[in-house]
C-alpha positions as a Python dict, from the first residue, in 0.01 Angstrom:
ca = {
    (1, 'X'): (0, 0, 0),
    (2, 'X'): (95, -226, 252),
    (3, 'X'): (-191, -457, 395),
    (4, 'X'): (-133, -720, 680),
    (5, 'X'): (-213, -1060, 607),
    (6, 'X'): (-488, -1194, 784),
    (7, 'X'): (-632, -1564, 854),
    (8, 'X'): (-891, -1498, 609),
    (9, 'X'): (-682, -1433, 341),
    (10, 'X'): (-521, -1753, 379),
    (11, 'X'): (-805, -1978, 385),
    (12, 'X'): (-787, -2314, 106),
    (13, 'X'): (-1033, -2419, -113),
    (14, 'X'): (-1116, -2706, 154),
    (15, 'X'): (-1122, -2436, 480),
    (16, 'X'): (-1394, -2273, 264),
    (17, 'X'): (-1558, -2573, 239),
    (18, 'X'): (-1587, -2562, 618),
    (19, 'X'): (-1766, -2202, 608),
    (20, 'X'): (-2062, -2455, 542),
    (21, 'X'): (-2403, -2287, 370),
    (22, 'X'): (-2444, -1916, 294),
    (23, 'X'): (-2713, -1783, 512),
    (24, 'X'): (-2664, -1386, 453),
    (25, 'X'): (-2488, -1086, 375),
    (26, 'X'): (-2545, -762, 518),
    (27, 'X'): (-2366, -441, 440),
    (28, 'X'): (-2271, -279, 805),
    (29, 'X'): (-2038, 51, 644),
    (30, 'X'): (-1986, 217, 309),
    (31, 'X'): (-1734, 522, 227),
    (32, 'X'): (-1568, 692, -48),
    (33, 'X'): (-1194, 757, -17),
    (34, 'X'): (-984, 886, -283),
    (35, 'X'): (-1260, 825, -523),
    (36, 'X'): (-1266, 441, -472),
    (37, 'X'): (-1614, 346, -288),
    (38, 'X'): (-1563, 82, -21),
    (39, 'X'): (-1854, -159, 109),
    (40, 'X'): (-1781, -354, 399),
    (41, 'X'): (-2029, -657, 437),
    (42, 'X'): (-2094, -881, 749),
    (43, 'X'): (-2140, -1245, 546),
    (44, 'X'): (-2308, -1524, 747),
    (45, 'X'): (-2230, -1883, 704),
    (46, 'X'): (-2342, -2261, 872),
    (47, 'X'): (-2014, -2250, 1052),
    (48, 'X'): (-1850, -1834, 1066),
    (49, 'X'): (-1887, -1521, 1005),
    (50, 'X'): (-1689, -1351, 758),
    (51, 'X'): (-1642, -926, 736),
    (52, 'X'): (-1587, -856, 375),
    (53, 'X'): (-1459, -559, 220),
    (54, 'X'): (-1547, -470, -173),
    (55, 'X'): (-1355, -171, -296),
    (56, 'X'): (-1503, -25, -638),
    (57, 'X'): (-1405, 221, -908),
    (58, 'X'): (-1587, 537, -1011),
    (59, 'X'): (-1662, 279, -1358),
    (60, 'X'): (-1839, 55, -1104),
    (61, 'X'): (-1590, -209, -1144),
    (62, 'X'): (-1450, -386, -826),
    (63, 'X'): (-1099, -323, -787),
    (64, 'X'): (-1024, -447, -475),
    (65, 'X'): (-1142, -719, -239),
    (66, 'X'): (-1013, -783, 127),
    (67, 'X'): (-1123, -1008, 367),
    (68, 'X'): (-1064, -880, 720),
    (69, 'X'): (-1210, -1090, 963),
    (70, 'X'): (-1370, -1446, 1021),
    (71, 'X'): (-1534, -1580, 1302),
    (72, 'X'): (-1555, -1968, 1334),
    (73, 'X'): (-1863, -2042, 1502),
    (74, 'X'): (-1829, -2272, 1808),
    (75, 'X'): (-1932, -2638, 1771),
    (76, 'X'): (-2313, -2744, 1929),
    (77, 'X'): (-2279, -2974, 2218),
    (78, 'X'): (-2356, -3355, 2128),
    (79, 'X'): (-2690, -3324, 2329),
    (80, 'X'): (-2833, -3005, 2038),
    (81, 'X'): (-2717, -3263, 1758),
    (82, 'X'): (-3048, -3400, 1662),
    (83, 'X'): (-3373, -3190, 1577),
    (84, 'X'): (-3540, -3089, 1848),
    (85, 'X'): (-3308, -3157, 2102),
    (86, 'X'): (-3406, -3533, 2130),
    (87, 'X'): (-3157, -3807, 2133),
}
């Protein structure tokens, strides 16, 4: 099978870094095809948003795992830097 390569899957160990905290993970689609089940979760982090796709076996074990989009958030403005909004 022939998959494009995306941004996502070349991210480094330091650009994940840069994701900053986990905040959640929501699955947004599930479907079976060709008796693989695929789960496609929306994954929230300080600084993106990531859409993750887990592909399992009928065994239950994951067999396939393809990021396929991420979202860098944009930076706050110097003026929402401090709690509160006061300088």
């Amino acid at each position: 099978m022939f998959e494009l390569t995306t941004e996502v899957d070349r991210l480094t160990q330091q650009d994940l870094q840069r994701l900053g905290e986990f905040r959640s993970m929501t699955l947004v689609e599930r479907w079976e095809a060709g008796g693989l089940r695929h789960y496609r979760y929306k994954i929230v982090c300080d600084n993106a948003v990531l859409l993750q796709r887990f592909i399992l076996s009928e065994r239950d074990k994951i067999v396939g795992l393809k990021s396929e989009d991420l979202v860098w958030k944009p930076a706050l403005p110097k003026s929402h830097s401090c709690p509160g909004g006061k300088e």
